[in-house]
Predicted model as a PDB file, atoms N, CA, C, CB and O in Angstrom, pLDDT in the B-factor column:
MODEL        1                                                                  
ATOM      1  N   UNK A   1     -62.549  47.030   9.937  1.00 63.00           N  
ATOM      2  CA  UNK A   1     -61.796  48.135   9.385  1.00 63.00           C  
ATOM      3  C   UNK A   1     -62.581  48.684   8.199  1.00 63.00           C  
ATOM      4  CB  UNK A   1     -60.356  47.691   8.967  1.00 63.00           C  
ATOM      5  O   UNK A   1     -62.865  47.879   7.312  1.00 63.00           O  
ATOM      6  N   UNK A   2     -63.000  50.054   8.061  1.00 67.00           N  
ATOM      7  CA  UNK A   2     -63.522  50.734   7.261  1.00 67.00           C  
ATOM      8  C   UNK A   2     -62.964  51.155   5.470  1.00 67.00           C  
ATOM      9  CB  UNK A   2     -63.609  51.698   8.125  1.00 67.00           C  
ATOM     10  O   UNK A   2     -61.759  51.190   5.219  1.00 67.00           O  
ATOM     11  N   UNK A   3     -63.310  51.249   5.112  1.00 68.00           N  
ATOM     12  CA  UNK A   3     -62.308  51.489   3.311  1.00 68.00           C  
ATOM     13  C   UNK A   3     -61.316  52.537   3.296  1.00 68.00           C  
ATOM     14  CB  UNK A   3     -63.373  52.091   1.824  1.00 68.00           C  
ATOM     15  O   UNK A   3     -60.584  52.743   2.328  1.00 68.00           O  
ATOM     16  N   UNK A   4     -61.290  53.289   4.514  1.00 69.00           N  
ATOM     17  CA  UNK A   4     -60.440  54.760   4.358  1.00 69.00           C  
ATOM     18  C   UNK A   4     -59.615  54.146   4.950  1.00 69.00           C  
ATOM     19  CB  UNK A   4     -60.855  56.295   4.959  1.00 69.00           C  
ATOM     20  O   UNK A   4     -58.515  54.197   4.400  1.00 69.00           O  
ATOM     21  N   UNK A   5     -59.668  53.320   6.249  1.00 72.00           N  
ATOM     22  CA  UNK A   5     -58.559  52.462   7.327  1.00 72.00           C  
ATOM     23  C   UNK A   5     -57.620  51.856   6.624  1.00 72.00           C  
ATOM     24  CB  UNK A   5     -59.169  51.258   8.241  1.00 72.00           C  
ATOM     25  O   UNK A   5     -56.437  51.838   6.962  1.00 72.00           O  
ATOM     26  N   UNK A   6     -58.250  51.117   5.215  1.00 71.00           N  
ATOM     27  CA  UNK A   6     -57.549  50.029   4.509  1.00 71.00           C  
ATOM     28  C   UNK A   6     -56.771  51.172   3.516  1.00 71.00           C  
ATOM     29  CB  UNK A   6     -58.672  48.707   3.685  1.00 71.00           C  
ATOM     30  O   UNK A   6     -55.557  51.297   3.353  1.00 71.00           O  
ATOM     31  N   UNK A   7     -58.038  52.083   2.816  1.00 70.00           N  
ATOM     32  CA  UNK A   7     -56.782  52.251   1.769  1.00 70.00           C  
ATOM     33  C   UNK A   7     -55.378  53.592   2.491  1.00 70.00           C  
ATOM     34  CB  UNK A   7     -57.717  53.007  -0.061  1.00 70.00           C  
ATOM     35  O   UNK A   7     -54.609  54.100   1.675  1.00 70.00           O  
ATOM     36  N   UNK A   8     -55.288  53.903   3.750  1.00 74.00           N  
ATOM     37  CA  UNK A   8     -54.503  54.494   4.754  1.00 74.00           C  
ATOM     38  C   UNK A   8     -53.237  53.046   4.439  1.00 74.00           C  
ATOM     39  CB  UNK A   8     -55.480  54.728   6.593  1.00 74.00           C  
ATOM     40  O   UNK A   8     -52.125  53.102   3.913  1.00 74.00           O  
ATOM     41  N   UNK A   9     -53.827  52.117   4.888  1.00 85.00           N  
ATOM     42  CA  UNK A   9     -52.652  50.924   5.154  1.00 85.00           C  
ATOM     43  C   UNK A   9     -52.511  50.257   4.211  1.00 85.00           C  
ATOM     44  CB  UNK A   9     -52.821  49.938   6.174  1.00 85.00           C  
ATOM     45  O   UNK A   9     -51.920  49.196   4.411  1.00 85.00           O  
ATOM     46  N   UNK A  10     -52.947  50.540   2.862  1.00 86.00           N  
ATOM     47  CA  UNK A  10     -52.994  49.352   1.888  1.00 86.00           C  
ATOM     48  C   UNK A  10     -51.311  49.465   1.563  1.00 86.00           C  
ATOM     49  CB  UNK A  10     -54.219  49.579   0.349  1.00 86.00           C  
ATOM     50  O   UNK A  10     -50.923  48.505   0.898  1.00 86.00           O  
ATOM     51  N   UNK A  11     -50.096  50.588   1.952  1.00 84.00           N  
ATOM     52  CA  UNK A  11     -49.049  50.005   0.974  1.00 84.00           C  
ATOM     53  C   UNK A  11     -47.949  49.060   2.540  1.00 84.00           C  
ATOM     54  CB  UNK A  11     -47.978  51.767  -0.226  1.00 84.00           C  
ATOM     55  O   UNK A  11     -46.813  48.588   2.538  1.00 84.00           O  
ATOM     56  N   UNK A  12     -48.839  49.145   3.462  1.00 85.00           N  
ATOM     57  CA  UNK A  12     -48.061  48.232   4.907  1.00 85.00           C  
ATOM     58  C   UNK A  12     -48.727  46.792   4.047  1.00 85.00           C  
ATOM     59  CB  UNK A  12     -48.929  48.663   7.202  1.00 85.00           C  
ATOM     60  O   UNK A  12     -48.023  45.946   3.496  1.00 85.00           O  
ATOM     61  N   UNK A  13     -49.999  46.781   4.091  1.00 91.00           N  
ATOM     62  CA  UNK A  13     -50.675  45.293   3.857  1.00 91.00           C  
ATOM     63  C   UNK A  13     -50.578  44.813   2.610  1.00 91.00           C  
ATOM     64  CB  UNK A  13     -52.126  45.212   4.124  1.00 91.00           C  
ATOM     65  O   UNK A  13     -50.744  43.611   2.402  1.00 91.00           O  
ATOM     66  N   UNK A  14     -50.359  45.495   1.834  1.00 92.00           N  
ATOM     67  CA  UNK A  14     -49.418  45.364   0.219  1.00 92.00           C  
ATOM     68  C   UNK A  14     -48.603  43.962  -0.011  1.00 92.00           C  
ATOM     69  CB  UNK A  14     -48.023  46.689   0.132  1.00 92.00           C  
ATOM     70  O   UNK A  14     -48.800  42.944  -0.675  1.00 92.00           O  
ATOM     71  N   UNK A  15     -47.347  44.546   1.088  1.00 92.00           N  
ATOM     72  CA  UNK A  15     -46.350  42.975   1.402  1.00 92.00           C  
ATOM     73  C   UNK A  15     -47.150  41.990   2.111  1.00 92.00           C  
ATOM     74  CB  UNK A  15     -44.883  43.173   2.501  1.00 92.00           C  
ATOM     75  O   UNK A  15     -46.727  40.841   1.981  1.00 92.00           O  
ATOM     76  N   UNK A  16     -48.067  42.110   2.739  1.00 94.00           N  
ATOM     77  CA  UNK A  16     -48.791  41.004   3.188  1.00 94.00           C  
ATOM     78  C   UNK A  16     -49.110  40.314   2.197  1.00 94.00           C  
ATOM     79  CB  UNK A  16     -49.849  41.251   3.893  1.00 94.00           C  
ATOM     80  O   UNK A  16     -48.629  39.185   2.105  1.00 94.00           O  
ATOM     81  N   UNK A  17     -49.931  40.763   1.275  1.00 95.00           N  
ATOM     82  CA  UNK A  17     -50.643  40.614   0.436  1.00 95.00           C  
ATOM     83  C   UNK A  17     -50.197  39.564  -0.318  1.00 95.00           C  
ATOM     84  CB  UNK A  17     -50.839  41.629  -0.108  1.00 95.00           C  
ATOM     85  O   UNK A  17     -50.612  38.415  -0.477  1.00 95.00           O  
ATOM     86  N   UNK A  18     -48.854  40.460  -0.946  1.00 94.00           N  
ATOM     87  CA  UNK A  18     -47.968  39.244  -1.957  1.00 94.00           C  
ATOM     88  C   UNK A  18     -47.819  37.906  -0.987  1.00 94.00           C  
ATOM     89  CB  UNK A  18     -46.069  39.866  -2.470  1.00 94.00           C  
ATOM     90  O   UNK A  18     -48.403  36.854  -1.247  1.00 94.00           O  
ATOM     91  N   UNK A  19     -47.312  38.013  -0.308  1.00 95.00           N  
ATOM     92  CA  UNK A  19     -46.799  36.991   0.599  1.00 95.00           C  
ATOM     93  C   UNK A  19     -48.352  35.706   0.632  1.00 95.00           C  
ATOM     94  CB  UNK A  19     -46.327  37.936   2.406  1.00 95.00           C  
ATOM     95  O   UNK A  19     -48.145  34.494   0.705  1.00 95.00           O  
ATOM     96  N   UNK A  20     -49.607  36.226   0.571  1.00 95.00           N  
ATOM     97  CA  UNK A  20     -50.457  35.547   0.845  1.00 95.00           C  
ATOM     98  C   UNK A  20     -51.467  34.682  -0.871  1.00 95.00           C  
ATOM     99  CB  UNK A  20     -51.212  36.642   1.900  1.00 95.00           C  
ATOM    100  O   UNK A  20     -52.119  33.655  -1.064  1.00 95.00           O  
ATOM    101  N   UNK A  21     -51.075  35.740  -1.618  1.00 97.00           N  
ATOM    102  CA  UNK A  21     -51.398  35.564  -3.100  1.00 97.00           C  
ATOM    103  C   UNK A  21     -50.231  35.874  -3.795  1.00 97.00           C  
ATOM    104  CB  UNK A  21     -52.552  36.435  -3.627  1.00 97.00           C  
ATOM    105  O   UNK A  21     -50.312  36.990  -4.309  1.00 97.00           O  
ATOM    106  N   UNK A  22     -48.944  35.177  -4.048  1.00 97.00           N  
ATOM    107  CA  UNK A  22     -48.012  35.171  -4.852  1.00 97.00           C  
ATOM    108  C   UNK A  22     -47.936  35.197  -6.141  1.00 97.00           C  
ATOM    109  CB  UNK A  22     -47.540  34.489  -4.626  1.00 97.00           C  
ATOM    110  O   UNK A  22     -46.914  35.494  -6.758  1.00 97.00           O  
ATOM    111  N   UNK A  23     -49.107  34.860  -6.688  1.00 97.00           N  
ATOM    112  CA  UNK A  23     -49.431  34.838  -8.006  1.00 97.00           C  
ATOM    113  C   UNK A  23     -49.956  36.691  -8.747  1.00 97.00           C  
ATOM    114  CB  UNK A  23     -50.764  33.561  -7.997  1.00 97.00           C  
ATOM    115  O   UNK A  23     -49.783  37.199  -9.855  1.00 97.00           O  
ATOM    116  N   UNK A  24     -50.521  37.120  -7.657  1.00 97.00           N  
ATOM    117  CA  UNK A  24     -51.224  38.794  -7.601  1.00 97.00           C  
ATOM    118  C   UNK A  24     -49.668  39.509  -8.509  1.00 97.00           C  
ATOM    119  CB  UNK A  24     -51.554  39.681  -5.267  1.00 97.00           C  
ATOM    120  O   UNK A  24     -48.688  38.824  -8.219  1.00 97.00           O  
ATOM    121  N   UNK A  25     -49.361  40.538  -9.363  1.00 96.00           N  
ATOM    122  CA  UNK A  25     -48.721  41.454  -9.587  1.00 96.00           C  
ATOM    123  C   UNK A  25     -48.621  42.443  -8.599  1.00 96.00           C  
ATOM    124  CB  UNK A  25     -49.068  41.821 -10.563  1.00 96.00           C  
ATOM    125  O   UNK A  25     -49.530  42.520  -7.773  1.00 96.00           O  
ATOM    126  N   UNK A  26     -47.346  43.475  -8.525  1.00 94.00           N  
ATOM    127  CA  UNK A  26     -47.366  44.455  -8.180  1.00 94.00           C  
ATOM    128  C   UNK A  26     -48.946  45.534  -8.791  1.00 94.00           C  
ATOM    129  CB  UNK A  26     -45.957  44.753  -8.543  1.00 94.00           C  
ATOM    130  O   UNK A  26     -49.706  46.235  -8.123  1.00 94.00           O  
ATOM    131  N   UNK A  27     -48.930  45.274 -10.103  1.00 96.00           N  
ATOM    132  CA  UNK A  27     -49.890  46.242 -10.694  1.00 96.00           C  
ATOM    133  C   UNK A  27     -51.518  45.780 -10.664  1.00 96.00           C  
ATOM    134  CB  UNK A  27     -49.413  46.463 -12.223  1.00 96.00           C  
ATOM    135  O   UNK A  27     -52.483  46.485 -10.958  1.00 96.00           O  
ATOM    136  N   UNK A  28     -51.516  44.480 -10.248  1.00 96.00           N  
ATOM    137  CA  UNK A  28     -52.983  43.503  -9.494  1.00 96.00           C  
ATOM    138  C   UNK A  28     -52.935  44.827  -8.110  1.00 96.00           C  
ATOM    139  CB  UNK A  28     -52.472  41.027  -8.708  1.00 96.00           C  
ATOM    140  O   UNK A  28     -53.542  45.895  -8.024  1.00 96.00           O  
ATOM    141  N   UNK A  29     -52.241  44.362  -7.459  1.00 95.00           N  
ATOM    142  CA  UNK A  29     -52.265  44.978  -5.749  1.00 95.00           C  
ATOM    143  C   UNK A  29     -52.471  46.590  -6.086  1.00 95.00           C  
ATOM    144  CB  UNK A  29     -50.441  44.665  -4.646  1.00 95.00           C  
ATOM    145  O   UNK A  29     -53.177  47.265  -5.337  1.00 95.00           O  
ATOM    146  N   UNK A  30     -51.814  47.189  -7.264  1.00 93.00           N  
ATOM    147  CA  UNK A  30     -52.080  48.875  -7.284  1.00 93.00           C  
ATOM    148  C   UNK A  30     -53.245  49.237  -7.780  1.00 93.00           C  
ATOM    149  CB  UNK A  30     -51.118  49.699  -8.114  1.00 93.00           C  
ATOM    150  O   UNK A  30     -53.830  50.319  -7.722  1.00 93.00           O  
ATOM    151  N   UNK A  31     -53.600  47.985  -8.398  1.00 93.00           N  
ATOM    152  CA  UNK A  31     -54.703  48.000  -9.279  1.00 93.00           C  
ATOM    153  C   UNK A  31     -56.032  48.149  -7.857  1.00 93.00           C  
ATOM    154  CB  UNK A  31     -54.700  46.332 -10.463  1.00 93.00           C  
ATOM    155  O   UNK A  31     -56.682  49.123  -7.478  1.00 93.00           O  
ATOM    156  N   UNK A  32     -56.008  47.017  -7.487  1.00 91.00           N  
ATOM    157  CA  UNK A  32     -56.611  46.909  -5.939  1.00 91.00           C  
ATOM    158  C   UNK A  32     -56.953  48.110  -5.239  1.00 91.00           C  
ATOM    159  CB  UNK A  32     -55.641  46.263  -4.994  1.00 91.00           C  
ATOM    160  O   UNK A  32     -58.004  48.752  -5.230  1.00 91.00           O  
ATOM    161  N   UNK A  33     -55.894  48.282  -4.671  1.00 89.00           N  
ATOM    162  CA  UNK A  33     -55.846  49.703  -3.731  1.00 89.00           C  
ATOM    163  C   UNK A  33     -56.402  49.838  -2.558  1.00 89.00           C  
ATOM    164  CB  UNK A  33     -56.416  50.774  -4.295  1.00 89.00           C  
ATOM    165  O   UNK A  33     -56.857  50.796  -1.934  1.00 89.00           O  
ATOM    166  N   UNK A  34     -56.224  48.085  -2.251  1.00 84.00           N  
ATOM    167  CA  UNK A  34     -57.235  48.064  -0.834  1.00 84.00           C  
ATOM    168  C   UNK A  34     -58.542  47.788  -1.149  1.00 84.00           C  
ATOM    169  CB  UNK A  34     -57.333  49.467  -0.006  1.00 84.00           C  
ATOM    170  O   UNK A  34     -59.140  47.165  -0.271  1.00 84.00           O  
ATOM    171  N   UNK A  35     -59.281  48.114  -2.316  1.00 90.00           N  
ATOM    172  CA  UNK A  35     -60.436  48.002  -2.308  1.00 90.00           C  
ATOM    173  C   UNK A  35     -60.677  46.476  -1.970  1.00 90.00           C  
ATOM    174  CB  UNK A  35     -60.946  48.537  -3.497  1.00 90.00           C  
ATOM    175  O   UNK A  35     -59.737  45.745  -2.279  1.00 90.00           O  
ATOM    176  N   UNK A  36     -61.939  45.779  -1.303  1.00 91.00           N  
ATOM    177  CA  UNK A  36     -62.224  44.291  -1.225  1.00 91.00           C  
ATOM    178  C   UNK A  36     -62.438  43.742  -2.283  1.00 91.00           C  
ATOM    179  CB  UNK A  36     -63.212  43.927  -0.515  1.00 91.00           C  
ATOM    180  O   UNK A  36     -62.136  42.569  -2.505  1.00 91.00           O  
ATOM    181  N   UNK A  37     -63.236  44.848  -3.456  1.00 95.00           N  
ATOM    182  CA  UNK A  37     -64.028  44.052  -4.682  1.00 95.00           C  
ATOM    183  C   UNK A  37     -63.076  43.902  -5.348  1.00 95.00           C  
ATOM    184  CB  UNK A  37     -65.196  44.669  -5.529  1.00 95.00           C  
ATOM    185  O   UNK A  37     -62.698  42.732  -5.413  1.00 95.00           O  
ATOM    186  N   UNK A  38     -62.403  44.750  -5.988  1.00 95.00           N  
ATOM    187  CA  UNK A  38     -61.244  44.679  -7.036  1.00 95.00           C  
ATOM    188  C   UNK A  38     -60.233  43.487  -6.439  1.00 95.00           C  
ATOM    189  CB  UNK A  38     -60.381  46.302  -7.190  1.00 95.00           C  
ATOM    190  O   UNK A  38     -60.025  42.477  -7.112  1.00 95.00           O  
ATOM    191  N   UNK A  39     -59.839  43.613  -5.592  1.00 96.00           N  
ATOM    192  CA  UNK A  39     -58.790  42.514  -4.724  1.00 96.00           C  
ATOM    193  C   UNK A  39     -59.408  40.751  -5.260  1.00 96.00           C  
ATOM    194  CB  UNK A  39     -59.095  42.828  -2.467  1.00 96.00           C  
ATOM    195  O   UNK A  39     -58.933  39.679  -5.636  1.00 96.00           O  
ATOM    196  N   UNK A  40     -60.851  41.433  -4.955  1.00 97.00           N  
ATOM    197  CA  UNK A  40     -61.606  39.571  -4.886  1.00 97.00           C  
ATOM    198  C   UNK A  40     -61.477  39.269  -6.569  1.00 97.00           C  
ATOM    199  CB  UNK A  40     -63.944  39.411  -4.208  1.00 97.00           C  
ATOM    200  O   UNK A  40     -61.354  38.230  -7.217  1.00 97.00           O  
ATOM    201  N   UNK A  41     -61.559  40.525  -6.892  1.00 97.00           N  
ATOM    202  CA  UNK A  41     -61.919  40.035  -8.606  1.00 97.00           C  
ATOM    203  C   UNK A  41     -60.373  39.441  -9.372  1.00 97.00           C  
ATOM    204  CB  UNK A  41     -62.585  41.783  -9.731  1.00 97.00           C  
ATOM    205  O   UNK A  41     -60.143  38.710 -10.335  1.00 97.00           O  
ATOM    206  N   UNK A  42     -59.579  40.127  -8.458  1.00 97.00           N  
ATOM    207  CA  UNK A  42     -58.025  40.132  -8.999  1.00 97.00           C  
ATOM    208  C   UNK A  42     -58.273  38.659  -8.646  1.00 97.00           C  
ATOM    209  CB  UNK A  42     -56.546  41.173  -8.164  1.00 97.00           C  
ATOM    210  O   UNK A  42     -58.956  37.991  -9.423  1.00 97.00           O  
ATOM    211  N   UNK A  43     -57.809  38.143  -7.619  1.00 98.00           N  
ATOM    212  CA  UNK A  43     -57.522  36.671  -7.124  1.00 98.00           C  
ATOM    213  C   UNK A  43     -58.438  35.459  -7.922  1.00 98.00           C  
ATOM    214  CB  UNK A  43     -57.897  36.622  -5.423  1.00 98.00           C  
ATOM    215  O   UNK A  43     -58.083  34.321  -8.229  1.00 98.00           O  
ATOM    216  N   UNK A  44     -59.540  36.031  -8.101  1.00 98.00           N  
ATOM    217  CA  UNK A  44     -60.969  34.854  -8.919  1.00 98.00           C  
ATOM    218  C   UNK A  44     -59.608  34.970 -10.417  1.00 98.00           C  
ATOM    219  CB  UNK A  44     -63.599  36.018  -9.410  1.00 98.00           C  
ATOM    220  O   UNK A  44     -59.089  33.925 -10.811  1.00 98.00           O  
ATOM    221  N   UNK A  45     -59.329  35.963 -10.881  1.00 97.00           N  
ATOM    222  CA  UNK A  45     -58.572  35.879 -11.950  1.00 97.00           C  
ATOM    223  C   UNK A  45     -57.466  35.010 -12.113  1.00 97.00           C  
ATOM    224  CB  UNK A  45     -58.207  36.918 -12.139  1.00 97.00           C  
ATOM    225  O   UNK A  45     -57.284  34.214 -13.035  1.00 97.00           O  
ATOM    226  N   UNK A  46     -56.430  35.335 -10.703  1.00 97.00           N  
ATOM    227  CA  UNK A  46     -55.241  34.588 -11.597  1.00 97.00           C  
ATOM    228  C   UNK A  46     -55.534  33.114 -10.644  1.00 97.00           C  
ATOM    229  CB  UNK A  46     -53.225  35.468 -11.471  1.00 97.00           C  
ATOM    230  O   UNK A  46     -54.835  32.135 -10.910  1.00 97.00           O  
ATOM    231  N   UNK A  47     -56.216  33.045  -9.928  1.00 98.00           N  
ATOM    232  CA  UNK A  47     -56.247  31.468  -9.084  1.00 98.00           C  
ATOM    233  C   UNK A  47     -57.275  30.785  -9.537  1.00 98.00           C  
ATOM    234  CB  UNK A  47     -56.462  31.455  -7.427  1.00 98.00           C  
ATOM    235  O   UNK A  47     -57.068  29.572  -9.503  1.00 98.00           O  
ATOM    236  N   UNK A  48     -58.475  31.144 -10.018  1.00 97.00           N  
ATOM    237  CA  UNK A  48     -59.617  30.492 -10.596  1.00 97.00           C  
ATOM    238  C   UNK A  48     -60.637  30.252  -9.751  1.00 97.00           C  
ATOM    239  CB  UNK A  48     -59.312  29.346 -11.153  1.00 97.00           C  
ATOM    240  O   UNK A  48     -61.426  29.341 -10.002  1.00 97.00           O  
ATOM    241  N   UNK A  49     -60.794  31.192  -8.404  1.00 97.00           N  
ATOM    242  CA  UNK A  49     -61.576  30.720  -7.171  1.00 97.00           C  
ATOM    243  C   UNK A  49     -63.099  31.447  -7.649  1.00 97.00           C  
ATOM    244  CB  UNK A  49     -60.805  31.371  -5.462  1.00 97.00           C  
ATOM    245  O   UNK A  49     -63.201  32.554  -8.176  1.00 97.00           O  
ATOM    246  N   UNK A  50     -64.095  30.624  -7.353  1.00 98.00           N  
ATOM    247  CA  UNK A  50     -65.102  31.374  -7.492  1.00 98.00           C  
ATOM    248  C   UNK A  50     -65.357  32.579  -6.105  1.00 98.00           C  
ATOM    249  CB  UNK A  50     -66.239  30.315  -7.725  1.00 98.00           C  
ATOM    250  O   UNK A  50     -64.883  32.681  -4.973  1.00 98.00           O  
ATOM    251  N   UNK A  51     -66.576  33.530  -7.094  1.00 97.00           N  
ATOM    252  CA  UNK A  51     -66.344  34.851  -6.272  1.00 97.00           C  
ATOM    253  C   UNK A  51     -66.686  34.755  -4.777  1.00 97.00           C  
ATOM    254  CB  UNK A  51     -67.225  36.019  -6.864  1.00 97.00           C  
ATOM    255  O   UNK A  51     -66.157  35.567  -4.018  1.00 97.00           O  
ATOM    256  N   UNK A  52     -67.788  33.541  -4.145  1.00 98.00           N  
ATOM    257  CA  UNK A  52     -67.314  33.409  -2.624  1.00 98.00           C  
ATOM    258  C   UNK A  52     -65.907  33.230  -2.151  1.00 98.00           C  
ATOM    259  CB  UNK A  52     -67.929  32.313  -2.074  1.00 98.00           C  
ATOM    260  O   UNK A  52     -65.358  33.913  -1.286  1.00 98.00           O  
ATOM    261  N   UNK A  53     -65.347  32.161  -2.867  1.00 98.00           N  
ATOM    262  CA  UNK A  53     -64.064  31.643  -2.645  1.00 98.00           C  
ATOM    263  C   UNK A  53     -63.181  33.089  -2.301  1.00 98.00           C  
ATOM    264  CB  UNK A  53     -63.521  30.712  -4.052  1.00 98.00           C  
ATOM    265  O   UNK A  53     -62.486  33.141  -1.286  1.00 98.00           O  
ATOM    266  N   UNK A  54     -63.227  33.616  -2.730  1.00 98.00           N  
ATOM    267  CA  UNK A  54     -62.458  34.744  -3.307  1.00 98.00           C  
ATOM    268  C   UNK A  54     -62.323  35.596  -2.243  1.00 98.00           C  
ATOM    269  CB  UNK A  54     -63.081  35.446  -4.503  1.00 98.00           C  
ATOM    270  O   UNK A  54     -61.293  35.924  -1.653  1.00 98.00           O  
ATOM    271  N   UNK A  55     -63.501  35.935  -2.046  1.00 97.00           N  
ATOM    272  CA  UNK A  55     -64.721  36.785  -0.987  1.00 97.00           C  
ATOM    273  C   UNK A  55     -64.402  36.052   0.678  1.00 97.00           C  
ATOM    274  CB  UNK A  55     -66.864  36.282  -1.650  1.00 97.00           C  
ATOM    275  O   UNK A  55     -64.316  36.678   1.735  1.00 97.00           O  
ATOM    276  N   UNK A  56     -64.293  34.801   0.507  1.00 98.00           N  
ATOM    277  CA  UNK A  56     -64.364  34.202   1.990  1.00 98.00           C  
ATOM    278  C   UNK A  56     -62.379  34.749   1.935  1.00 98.00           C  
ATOM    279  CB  UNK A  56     -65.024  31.853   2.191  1.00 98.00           C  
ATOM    280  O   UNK A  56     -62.010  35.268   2.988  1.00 98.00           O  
ATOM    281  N   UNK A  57     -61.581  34.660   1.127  1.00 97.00           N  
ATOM    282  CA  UNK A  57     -60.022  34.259   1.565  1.00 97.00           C  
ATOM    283  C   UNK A  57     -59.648  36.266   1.886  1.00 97.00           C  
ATOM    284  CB  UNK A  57     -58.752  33.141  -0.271  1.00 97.00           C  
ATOM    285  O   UNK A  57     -58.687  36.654   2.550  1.00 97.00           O  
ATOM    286  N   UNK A  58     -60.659  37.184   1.232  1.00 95.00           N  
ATOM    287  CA  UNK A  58     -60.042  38.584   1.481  1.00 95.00           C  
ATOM    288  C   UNK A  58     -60.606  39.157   2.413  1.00 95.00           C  
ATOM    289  CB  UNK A  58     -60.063  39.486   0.454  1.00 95.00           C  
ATOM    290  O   UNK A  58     -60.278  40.208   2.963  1.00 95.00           O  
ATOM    291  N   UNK A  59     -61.746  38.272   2.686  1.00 95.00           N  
ATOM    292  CA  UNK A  59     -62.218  38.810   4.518  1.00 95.00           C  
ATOM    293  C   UNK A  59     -61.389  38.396   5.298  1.00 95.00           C  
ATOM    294  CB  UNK A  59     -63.620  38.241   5.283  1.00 95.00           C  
ATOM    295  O   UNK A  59     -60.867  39.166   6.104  1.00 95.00           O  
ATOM    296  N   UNK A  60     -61.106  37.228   5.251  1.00 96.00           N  
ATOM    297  CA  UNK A  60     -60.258  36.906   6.607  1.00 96.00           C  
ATOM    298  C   UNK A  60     -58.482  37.870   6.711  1.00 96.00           C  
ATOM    299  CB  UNK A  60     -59.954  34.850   6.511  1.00 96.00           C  
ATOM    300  O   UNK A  60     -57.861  38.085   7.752  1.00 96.00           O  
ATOM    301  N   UNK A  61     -58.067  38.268   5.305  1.00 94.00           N  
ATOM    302  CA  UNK A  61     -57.043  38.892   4.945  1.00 94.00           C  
ATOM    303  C   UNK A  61     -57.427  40.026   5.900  1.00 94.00           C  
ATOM    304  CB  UNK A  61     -56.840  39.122   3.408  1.00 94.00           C  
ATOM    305  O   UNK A  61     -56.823  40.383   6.911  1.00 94.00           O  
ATOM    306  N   UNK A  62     -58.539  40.513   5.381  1.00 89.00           N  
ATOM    307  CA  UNK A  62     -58.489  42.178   5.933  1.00 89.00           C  
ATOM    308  C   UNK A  62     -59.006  41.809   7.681  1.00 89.00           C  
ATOM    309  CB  UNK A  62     -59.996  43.539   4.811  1.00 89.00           C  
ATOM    310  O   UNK A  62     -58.558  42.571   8.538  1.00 89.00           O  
ATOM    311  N   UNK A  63     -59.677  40.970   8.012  1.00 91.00           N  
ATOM    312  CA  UNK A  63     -59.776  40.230   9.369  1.00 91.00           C  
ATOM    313  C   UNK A  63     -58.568  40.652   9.963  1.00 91.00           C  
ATOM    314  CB  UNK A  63     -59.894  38.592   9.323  1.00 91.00           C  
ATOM    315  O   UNK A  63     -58.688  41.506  10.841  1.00 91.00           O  
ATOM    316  N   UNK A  64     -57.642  40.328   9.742  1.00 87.00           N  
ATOM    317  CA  UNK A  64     -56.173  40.493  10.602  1.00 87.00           C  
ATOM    318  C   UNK A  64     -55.907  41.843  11.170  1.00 87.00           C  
ATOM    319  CB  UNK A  64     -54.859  40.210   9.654  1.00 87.00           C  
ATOM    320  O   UNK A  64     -55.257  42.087  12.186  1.00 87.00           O  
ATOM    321  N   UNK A  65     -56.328  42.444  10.604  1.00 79.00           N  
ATOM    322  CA  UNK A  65     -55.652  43.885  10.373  1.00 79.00           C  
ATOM    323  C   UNK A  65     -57.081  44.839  11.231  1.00 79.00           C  
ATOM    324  CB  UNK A  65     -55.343  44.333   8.202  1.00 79.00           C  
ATOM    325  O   UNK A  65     -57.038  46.066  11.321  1.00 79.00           O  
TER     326      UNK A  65                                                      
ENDMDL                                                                          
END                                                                             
C-alpha cells in the first residue's frame, strides 16, 4: 500500500491502531497521519522499542491492510 492509500484510510486504520498500541494518544495517531516514520517514532517513544523494533511491528500493521 502506497502513502496516499494509507493516508485515504488512516481514520478506518486509526481504531486499529489504538487497539494494537494502546499506549499511542488520539493526538500520537493525528500526529502520525498514516505516515510509517512518524508512527515508528511515536511507538519507539511511548514503548521504548528500538527503531527496527518499531519499524519491524508498523510494517506488519500496514501489511494487513
Amino acid at each position: 500500500m502506497n502513502t496516499d492509500q494509507i493516508a485515504g484510510k488512516w481514520k478506518q486504520m486509526k481504531g486499529e491502531a489504538k487497539i494494537a498500541w494502546g499506549k499511542l494518544t488520539d493526538d500520537d495517531l493525528d500526529i502520525a497521519e498514516g505516515h510509517k516514520d512518524k508512527l515508528t517514532g511515536k511507538i519507539q517513544e511511548r514503548y521504548g522499542r528500538t527503531k527496527e523494533e518499531a519499524q519491524r511491528e508498523v510494517d506488519d500493521f500496514f501489511s494487513r491492510y
